[in-house]
N, C-alpha and C positions, 0 to 999 in steps of 0.2 A: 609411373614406375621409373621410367629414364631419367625425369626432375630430381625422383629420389635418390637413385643412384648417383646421380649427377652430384647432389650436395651432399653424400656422403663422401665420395671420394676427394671434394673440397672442404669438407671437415679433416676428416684424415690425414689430408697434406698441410693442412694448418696447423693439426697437432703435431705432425712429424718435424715440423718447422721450427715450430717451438721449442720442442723440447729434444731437438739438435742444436739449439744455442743459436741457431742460424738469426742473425741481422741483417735487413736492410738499410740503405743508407739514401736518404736524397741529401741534397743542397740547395742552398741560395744564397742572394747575394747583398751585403747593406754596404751600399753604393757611398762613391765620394761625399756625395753633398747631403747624405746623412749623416755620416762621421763628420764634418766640419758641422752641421747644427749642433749637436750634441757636444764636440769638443768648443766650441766658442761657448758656450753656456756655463764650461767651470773656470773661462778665465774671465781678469787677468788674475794673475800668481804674483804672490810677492815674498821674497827671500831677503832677509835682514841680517848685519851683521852688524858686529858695533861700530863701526866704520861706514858702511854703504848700504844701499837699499837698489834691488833687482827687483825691476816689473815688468815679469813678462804678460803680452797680450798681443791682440791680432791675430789667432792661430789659424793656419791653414794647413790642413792634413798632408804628406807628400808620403806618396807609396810608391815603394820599391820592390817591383814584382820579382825583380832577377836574384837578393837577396833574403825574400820572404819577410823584407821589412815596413812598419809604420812609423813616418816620424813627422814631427809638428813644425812648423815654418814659424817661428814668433820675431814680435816687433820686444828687444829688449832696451829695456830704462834702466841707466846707472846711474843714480847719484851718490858721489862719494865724496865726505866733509871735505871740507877746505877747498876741492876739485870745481865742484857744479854737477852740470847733470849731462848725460850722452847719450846718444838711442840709435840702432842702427837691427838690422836684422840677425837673426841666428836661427839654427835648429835642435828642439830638442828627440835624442833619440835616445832609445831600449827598447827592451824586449816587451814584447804582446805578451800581454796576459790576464787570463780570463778566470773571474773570480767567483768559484761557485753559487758560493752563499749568496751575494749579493746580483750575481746576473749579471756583474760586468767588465770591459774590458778597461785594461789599463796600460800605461806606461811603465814597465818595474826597473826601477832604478835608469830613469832620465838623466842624459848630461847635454849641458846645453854645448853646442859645437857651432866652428864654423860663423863669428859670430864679427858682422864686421859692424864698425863704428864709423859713421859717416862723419863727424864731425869733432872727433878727436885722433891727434898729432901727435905724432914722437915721445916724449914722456909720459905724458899723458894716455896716451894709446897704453901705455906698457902697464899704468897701472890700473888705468879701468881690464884691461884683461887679466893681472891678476886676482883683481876683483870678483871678476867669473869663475877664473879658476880656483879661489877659493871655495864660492858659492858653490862648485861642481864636488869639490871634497867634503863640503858640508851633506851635502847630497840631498838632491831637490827631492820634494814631493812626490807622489805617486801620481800621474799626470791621466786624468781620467777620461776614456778615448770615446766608450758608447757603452748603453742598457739594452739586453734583452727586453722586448715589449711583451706586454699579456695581452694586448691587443690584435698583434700579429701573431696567427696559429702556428708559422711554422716559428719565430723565437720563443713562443711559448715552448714548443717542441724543443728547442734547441738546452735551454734554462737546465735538466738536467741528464739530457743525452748529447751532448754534444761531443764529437770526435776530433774534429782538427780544423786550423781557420788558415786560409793561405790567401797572402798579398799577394792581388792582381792588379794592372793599372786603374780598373776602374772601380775597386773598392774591396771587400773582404768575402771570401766564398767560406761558408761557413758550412761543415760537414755536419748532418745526423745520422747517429745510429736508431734503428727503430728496432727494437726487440720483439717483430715479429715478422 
């Protein structure tokens, strides 16, 4: 008779749970060197103008816990006619953003910054960076960061309850609501 009691009154408070709207929430975490698997897998990127060709590749993730930011470390290629070609590093940054339909996170509206060229000098220098800076007003790609898995129960969970994602040093804490 106690057993019964007993799971009545944990029926009861599940229904009351319910249908007060009340959620639970856990988290977890997809760590650095999950996000660098996943982001090296959609490059390199290539950005064309009728003048010059930008190939970014190399990506390394760099997170920015103090600004709630993610942003991509790349090896940039310019080749610009009559110039030759030049490569030196840069980074692409924008906003996190996570795309229902599809389960994934992205870069929305990347600009490449920051971007130094190791083996180009003075005029040169000035125009392979306007070069960038055109390429930035043209406005790169949607720069693709990671997938929800159906393989892992809680991104499955995540796919279309998902609350809020916050940059920490060591990768992306991802909030669910559970509605119950």
């Amino acid at each position: 008779m106690k057993c019964k009691t007993l799971l009545n009154a944990w029926l009861l408070s599940f229904i009351f749970f319910c249908l007060n709207g009340t959620a639970y929430a856990f988290t977890f975490e997809i760590k650095t060197e999950e996000l660098n698997r996943h982001v090296h897998a959609y490059f390199p990127i290539f950005q064309n103008t009728a003048y010059s060709t930008l190939k970014l590749a190399d990506p390394v993730v760099v997170l920015d816990s103090r600004n709630n930011k993610l942003g991509i470390e790349v090896t940039v290629s310019a080749s610009v006619t009559g110039l030759g070609g030049y490569s030196g590093r840069g980074q692409l940054n924008g906003d996190l953003e996570y795309r229902r339909e599809t389960y994934e996170f992205y870069l929305h509206n990347p600009k490449l910054k920051n971007v130094q060229f190791v083996d180009a000098k003075g005029n040169t220098l000035k125009v392979v960076r306007l070069i960038v800076d055109d390429i930035n007003q043209l406005q790169l790609p949607f720069v693709f960061v990671y997938r929800l898995s159906d393989e892992d129960f809680r991104e499955r969970m995540a796919k279309n309850a998902l609350r809020s994602v916050v940059v920490t040093k060591d990768g992306l804490v991802v909030d669910i609501d559970m509605p119950f």
